[in-house]
N, C-alpha and C positions, 0 to 999 in steps of 0.2 A: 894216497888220496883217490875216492872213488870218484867215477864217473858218471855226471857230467862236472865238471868241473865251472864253478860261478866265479869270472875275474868283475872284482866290484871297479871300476876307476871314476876315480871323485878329483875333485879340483876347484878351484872357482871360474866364473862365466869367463869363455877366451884362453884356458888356460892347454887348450892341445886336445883335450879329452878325447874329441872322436878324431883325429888326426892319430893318434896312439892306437883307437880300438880298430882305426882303417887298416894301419900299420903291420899291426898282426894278424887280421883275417890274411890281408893279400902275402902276409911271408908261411902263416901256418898251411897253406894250401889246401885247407877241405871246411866242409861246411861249419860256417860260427856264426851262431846266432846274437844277434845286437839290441838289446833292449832301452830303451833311452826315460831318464825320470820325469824329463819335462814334456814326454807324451802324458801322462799322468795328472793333470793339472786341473783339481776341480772344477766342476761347469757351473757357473753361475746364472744359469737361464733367468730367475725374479728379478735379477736386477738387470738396471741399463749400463747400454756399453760405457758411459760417461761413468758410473758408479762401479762398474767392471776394470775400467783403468786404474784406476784408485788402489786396487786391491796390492798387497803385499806380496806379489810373487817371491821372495826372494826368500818367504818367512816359511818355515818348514809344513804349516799349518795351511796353506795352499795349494798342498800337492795330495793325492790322494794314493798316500802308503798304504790303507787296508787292499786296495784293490793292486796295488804294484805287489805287493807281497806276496799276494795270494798269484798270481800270475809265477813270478821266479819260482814260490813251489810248484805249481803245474809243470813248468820246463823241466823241473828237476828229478818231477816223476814221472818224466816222458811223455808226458801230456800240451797238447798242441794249444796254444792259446791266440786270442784274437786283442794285442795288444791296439787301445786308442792312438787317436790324434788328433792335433790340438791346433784352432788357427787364433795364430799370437795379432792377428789384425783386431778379431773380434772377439778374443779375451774368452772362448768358445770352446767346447771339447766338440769336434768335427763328426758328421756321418760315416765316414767311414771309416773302417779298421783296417789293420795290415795281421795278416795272419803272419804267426811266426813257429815255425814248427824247432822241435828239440833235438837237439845235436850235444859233442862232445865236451865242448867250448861254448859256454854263455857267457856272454859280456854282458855287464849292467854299467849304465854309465850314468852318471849327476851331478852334479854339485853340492850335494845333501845326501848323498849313497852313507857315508860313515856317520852323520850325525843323528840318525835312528838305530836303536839297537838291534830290534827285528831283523831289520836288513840286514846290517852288519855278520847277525849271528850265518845268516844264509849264505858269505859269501867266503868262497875257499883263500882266494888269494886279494889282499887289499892293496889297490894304486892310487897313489894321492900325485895328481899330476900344478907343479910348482913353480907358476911362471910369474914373472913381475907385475904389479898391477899395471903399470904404465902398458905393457905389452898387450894386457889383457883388455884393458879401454878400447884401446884401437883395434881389436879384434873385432869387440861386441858391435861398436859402433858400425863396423863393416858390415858384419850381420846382419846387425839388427834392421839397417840401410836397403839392405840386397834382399834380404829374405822373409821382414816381417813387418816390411812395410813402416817404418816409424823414419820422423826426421830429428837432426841431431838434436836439437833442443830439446825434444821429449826424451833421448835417450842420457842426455845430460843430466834433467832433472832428475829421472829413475835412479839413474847411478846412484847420484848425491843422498835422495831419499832414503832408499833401499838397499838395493843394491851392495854397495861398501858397506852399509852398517851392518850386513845382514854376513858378507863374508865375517866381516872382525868376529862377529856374536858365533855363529853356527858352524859355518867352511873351514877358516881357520885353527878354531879348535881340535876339530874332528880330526884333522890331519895326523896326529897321535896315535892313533889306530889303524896306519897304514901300513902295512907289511914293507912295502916298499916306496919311496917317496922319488918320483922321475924330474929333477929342476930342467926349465924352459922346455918341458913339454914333448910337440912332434921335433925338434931341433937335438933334441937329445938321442942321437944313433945309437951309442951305447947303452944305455938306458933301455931302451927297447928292446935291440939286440938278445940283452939279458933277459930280458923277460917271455921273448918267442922261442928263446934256448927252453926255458924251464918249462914253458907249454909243451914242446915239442916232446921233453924227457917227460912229461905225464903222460901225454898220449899215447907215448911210447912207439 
């Protein structure tokens, strides 16, 4: 396996992901770059934030994979890219960028990573990370609380809307094309374990 090596980790919302991708930067000890899909989230500038809420985040058609794609090639060819972001208040892709430069180890992380092929094709090693829904409710809900500004009742409806039907349809499926599949996420030491082992023997 040549280097840089792309670990894709997919899941559904709450299910560990970047607790896992933490996991490994802090045991691999050298530089890994972390790219995340829900930086990636079309800007709806025409319309209002009221008809902006509405939208289907959850449907794979809300995220903008030409531009994610083309970004994971850059990293891959050494090439330094200027990854967005996105404020989940105002339904918004943000001014500013995070520059993320290319190292040995790229992590790509989403909940949609395996259910496009594109991607899929670009990525060395596949993590589908497998926690309970109940567990993952009470994650997002913490989240989405702390971090993105929403109150439970919106985060409720989303769910019930979105959200679940969009794991059954999309998330769930894709899981079939994980190399490896890690159940209840960052709680799984083992699980991890093995998987900082197997980076470590590529990098050598």
């Amino acid at each position: 396996m040549s280097l840089p090596v792309i670990i894709g980790i997919a899941g559904g919302t709450g299910s560990g992901k970047s607790t896992i991708a933490d996991a490994i930067q802090k045991e691999v000890k050298q530089d890994i770059t972390i790219i995340t899909q829900d930086s990636y989230y079309k800007s709806f500038e025409s319309m209002s934030l009221q008809e902006r809420s509405k939208i289907n985040y959850d449907h794979p058609q809300s995220l903008d994979n030409k531009l994610f794609i083309k970004h994971i090639r850059s990293l891959k060819k050494d090439v330094p890219i200027n990854m967005p972001t996105y404020n989940f208040e105002t339904h918004l892709r943000a001014e500013n960028k995070i520059p993320k430069k290319p190292t040995k180890i790229i992590i790509v992380e989403g909940i949609l990573l395996f259910e496009n092929p594109k991607i899929r094709e670009l990525l060395d090693i596949k993590i589908f990370v497998d926690t309970d829904p109940d567990i993952r409710i009470l994650r997002r809900i913490e989240r989405d609380i702390k971090e993105r500004g929403r109150n439970l009742e919106s985060i409720i409806d989303q769910y019930r809307a979105t959200v679940r039907p969009m794991h059954i349809d999309f998330v769930e499926p894709s899981k079939r094309f994980a190399d490896v599949i890690i159940p209840e996420g960052g709680f799984n030491k083992i699980g991890i374990d093995m998987i900082i082992a197997k980076i470590k023997n590529i990098i050598g």
